[in-house]
N, C-alpha and C positions, 0 to 999 in steps of 0.2 A: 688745444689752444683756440678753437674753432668755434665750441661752446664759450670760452672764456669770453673770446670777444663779443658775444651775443648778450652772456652776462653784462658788460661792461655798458652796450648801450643801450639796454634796461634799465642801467644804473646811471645813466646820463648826467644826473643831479646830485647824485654823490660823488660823482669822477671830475665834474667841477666845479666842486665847491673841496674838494682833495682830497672827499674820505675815501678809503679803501673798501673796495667789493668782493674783497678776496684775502684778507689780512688771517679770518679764521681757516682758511685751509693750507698755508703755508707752513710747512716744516721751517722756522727758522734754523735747527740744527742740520740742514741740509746745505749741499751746495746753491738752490735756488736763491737768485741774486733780485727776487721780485719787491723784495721789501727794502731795496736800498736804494730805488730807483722809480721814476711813473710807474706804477702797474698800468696803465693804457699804454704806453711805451713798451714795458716787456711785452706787455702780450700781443701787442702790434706787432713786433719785431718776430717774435719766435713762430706767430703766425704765418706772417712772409714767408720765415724761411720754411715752416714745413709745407707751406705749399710749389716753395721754388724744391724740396724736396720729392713731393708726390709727381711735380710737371717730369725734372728730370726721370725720376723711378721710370716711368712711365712712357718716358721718351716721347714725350707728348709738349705742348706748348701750354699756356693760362687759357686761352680763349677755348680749347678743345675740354680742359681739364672740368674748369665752369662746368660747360654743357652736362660733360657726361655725370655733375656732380649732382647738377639740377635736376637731368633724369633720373637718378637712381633715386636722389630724397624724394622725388613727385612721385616716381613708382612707390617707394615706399607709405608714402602719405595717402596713398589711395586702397590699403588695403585695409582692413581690420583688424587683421591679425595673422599670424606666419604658425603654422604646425612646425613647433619643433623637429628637426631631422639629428642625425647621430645617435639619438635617444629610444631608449626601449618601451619608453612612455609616451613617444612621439603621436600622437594618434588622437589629442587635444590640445586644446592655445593652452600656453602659457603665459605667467605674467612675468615678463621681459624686465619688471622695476628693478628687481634686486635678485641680484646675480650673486651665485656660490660657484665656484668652478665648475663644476658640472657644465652648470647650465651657462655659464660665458662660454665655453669649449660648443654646447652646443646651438648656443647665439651663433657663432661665428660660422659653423658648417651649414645653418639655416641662411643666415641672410647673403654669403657666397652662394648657394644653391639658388636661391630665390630671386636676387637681383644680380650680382655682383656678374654672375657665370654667364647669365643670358646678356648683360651690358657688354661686355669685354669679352 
């Protein structure tokens, strides 16, 4: 939802004038309730709450939450690139665009190794 809102004020001038930023990615045969309502609304809202989810997980408060959220994207922003780790090919970058399981499984064990473990 995080990206979404980033999307949304990108789109600044589409979101008030009331066209949708997000019409093409929504399942209407889903439960998602985004097309019956603001989408700057939904995704404001569902925002919120996953980050009043991440504070509580975390047992942490907003002001702390920020911080450590700023450090790890700065950390992040500062590198060129992450060696794959869990992987048997580990041993050159890869490109992070487009993920097949494998390699989201091994997205995930890289960037907990690499930021997440040394943050927390």
């Amino acid at each position: 939802h995080g990206s979404m809102l980033c999307g949304l004020v990108a789109h600044l001038d589409d979101c008030r004038e009331g066209r949708s930023v997000f019409a093409g990615v929504v399942n209407t045969e889903s439960m998602c309730t985004m097309q019956e309502e603001s989408e700057a609304q939904y995704i404001g809202d569902h925002f919120a709450n996953d980050w009043q989810h991440l504070v509580d997980n975390l047992s942490s408060n907003s002001e702390d939450l920020a911080v450590a959220l700023h450090t790890l994207l700065s950390r992040m922003g500062l590198e060129t690139g992450d060696l794959p780790r869990g992987r048997p090919d580990g041993h050159s970058l890869v490109s992070w665009e487009c993920l097949d399981l494998q390699l989201r499984n091994s997205w995930e064990t890289t960037i907990e190794a690499a930021y997440l473990g040394p943050l927390f």
